[in-house]
Backbone as XML, in Angstrom:
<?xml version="1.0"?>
<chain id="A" units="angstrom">
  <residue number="1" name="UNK">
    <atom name="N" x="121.720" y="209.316" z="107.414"/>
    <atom name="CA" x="120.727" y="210.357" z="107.592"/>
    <atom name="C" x="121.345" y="211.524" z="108.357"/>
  </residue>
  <residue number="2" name="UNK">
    <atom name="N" x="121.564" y="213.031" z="107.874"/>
    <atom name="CA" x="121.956" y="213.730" z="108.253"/>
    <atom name="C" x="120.611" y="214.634" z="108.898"/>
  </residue>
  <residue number="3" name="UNK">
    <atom name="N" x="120.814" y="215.363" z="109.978"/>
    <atom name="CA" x="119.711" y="215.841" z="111.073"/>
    <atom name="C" x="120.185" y="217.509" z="111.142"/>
  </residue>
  <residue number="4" name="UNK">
    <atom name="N" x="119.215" y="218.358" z="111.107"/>
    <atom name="CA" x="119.883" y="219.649" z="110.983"/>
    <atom name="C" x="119.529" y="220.176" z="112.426"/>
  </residue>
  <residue number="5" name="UNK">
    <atom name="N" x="120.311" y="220.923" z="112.984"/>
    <atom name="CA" x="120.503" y="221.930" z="114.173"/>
    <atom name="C" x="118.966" y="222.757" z="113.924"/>
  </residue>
  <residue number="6" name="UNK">
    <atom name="N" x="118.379" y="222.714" z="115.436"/>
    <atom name="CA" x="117.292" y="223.590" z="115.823"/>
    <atom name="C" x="117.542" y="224.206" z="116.730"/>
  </residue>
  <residue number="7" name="UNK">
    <atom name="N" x="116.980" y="225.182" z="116.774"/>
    <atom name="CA" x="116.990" y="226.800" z="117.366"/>
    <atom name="C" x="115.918" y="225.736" z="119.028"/>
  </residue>
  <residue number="8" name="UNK">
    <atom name="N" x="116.046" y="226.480" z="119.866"/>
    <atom name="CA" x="115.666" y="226.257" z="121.156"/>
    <atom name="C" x="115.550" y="227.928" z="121.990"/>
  </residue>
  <residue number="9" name="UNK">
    <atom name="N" x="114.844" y="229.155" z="121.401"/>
    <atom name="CA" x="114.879" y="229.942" z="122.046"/>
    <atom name="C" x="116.083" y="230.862" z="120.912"/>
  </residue>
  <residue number="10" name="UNK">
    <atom name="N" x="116.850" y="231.253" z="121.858"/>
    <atom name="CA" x="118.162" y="232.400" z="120.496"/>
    <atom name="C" x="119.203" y="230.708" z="120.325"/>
  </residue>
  <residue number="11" name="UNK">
    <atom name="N" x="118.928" y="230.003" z="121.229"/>
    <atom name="CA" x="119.933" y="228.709" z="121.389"/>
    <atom name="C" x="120.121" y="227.628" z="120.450"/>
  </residue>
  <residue number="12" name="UNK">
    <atom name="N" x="121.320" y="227.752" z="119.509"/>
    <atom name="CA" x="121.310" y="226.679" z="118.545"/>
    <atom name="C" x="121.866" y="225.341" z="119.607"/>
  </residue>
  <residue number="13" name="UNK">
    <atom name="N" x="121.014" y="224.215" z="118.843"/>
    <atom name="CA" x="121.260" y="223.261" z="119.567"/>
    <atom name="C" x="121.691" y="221.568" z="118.303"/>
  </residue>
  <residue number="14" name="UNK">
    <atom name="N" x="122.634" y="221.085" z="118.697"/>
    <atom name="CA" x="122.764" y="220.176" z="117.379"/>
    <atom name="C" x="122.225" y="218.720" z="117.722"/>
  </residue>
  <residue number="15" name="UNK">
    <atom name="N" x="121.803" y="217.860" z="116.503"/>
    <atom name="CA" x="121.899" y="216.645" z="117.190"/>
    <atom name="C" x="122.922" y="215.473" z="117.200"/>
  </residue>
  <residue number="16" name="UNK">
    <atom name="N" x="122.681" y="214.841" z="118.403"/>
    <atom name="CA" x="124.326" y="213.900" z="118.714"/>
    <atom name="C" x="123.147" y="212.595" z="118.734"/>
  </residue>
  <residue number="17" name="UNK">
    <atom name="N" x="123.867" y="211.284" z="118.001"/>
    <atom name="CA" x="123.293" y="210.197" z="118.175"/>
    <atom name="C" x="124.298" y="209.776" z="119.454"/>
  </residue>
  <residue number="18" name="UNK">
    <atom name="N" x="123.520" y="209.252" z="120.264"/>
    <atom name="CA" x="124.911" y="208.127" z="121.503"/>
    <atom name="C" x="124.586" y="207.037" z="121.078"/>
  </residue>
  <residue number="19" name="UNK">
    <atom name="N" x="126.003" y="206.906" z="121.216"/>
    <atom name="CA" x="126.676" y="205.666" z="120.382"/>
    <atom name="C" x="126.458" y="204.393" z="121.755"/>
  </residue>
  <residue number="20" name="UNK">
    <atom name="N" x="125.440" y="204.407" z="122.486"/>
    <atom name="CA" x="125.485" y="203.357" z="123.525"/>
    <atom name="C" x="123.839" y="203.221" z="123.316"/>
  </residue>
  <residue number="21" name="UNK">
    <atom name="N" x="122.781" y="203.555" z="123.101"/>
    <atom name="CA" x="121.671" y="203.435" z="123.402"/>
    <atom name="C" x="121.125" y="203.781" z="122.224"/>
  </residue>
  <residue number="22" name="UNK">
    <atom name="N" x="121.621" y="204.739" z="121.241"/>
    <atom name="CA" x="121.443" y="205.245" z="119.759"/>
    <atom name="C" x="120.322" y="206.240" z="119.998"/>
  </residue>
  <residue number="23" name="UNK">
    <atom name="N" x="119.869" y="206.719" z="121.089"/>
    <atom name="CA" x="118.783" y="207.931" z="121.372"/>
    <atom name="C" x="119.742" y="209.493" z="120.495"/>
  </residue>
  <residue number="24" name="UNK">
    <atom name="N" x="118.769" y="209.716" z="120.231"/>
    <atom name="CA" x="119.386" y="211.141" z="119.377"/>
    <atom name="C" x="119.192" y="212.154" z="120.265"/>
  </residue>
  <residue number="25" name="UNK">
    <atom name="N" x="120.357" y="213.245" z="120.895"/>
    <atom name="CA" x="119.544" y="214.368" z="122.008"/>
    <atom name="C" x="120.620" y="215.133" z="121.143"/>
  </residue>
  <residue number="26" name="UNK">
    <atom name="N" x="120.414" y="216.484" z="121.610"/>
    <atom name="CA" x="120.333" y="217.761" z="121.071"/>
    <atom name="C" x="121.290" y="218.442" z="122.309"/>
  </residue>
  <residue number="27" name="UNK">
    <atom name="N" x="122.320" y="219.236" z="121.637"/>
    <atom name="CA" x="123.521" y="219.559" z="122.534"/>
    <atom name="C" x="123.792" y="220.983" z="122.040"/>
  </residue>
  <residue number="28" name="UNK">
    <atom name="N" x="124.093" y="221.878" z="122.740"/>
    <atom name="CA" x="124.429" y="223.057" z="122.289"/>
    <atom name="C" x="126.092" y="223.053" z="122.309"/>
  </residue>
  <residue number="29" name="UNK">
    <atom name="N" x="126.748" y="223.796" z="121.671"/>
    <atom name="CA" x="128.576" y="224.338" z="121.695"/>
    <atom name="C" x="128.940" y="224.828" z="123.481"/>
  </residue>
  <residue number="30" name="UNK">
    <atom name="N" x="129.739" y="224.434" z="123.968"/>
    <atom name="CA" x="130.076" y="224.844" z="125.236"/>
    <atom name="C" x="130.817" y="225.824" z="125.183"/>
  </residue>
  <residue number="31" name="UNK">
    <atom name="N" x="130.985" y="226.794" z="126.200"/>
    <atom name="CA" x="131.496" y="228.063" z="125.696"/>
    <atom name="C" x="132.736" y="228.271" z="125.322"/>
  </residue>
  <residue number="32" name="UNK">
    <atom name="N" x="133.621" y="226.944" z="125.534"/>
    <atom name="CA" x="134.952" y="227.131" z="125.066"/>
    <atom name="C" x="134.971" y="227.175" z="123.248"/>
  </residue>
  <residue number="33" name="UNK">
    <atom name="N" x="134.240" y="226.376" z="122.601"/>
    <atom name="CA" x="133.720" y="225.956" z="121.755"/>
    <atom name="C" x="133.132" y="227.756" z="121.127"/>
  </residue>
  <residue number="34" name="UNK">
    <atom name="N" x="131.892" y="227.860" z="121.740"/>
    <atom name="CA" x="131.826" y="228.990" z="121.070"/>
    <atom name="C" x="132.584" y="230.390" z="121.565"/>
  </residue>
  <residue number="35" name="UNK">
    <atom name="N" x="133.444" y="230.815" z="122.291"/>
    <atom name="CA" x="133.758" y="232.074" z="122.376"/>
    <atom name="C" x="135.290" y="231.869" z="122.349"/>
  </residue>
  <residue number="36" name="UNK">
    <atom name="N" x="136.110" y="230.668" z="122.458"/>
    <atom name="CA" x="137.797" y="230.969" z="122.024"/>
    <atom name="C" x="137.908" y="229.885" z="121.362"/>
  </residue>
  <residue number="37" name="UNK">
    <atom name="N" x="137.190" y="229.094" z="120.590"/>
    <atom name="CA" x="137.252" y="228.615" z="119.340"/>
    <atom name="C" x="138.658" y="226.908" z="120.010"/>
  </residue>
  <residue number="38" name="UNK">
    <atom name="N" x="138.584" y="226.572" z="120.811"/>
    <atom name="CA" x="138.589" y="225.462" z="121.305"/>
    <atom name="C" x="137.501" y="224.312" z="121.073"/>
  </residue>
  <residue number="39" name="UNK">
    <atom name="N" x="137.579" y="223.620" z="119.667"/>
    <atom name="CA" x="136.835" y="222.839" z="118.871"/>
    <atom name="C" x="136.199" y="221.279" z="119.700"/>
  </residue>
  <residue number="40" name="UNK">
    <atom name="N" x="137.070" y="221.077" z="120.352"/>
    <atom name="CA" x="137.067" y="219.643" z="121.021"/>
    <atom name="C" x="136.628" y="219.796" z="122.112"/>
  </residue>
  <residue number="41" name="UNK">
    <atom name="N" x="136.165" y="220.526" z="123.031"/>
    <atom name="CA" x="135.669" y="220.682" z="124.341"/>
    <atom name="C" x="134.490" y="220.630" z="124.802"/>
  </residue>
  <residue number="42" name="UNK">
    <atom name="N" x="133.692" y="219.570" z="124.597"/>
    <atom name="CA" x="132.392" y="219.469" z="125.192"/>
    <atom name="C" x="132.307" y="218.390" z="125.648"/>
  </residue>
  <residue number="43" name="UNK">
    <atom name="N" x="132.133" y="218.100" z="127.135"/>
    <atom name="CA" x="131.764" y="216.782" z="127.522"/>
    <atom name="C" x="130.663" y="216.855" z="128.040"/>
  </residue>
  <residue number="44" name="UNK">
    <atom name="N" x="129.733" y="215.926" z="127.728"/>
    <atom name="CA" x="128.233" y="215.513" z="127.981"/>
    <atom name="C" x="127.541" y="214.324" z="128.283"/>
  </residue>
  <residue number="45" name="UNK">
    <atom name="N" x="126.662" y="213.954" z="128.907"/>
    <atom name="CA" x="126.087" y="212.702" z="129.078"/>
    <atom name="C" x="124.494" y="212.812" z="128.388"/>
  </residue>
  <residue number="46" name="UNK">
    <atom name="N" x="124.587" y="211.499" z="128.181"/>
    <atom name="CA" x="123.297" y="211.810" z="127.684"/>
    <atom name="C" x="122.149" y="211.047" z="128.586"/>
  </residue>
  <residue number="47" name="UNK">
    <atom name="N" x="121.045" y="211.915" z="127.971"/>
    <atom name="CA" x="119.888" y="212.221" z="129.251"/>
    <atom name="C" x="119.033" y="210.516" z="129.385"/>
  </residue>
  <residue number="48" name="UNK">
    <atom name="N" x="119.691" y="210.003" z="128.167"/>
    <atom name="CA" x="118.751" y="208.670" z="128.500"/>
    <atom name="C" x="119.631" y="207.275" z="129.191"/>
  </residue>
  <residue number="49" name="UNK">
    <atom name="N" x="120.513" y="207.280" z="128.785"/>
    <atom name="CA" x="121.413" y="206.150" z="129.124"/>
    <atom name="C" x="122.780" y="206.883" z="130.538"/>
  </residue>
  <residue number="50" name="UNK">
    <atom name="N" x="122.673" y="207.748" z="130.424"/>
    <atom name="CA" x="124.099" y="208.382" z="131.038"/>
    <atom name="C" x="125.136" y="208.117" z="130.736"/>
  </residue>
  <residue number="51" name="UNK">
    <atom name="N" x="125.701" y="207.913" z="129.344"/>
    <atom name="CA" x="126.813" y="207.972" z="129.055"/>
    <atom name="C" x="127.395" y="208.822" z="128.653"/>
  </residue>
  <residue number="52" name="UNK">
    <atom name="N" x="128.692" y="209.477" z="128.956"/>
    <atom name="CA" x="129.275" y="210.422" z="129.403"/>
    <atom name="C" x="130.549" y="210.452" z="128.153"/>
  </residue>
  <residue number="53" name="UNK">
    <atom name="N" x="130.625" y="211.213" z="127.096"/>
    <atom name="CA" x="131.393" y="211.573" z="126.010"/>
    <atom name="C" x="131.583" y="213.015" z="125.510"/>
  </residue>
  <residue number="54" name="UNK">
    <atom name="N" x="132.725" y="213.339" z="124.691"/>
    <atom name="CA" x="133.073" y="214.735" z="124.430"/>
    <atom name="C" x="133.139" y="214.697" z="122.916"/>
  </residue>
  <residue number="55" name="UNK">
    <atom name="N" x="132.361" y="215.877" z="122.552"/>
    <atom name="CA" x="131.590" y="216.481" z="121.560"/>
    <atom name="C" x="132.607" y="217.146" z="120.575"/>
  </residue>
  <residue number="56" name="UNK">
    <atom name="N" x="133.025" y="217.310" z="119.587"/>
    <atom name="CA" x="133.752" y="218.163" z="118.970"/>
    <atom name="C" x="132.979" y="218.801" z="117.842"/>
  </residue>
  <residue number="57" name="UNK">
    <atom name="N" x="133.417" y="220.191" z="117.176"/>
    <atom name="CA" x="132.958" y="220.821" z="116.674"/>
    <atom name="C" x="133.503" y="220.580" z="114.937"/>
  </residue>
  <residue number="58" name="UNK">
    <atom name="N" x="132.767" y="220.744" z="114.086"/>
    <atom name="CA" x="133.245" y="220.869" z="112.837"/>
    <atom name="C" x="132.758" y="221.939" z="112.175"/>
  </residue>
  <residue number="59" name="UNK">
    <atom name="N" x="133.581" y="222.889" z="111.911"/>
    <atom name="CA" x="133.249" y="224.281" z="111.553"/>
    <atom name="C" x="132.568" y="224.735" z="110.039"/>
  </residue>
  <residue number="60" name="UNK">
    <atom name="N" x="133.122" y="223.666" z="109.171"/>
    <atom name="CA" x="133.243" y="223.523" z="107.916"/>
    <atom name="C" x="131.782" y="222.499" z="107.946"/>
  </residue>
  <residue number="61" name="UNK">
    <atom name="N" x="131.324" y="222.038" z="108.599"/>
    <atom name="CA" x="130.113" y="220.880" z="108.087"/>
    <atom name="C" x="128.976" y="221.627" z="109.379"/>
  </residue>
  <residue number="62" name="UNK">
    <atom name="N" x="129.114" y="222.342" z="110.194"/>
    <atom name="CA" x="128.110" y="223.179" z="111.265"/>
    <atom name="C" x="127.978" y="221.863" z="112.271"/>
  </residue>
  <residue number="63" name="UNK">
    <atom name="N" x="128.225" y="221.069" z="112.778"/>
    <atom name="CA" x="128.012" y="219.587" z="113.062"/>
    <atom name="C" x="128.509" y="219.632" z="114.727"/>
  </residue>
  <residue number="64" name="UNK">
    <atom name="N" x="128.046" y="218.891" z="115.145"/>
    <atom name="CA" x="128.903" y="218.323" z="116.630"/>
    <atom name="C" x="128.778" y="217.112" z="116.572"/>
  </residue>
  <residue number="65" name="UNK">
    <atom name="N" x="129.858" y="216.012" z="116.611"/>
    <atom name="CA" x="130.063" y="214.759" z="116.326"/>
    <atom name="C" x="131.017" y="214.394" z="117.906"/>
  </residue>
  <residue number="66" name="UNK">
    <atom name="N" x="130.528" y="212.944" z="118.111"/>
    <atom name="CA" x="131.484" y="212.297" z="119.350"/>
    <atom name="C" x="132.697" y="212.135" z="118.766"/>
  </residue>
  <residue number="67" name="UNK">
    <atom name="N" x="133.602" y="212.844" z="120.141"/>
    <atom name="CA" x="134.970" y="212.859" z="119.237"/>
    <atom name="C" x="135.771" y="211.494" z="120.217"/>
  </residue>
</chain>
């Protein structure tokens, strides 16, 4: 099941399943990510379990996947 990116304000935000609890939360591009195109740079926890993983970008599929 593929999940499409929602707007949050001007703020695109994608969704990330965590791979520890399987809660789906919603992550925006970190600014390395969006302004010098440094694909792999997002580390995040997620808000239900706190597990703590980094996000990568796929430019070609619009996606943020645990890298």
């Amino acid at each position: 099941m593929t999940m499409s990116p929602k707007y949050i304000g001007d703020i695109k935000k994608y969704p990330v399943e965590c791979i520890i609890c399987e809660e789906v939360n919603y992550h925006q591009k970190s600014i390395l990510q969006e302004q010098f195109g440094i694909l792999d740079s997002n580390r995040v926890n997620c808000p239900n379990c706190n597990a703590a993983f980094n996000l990568a970008f796929d430019e070609e599929r619009d996606l943020l996947y645990i890298n």
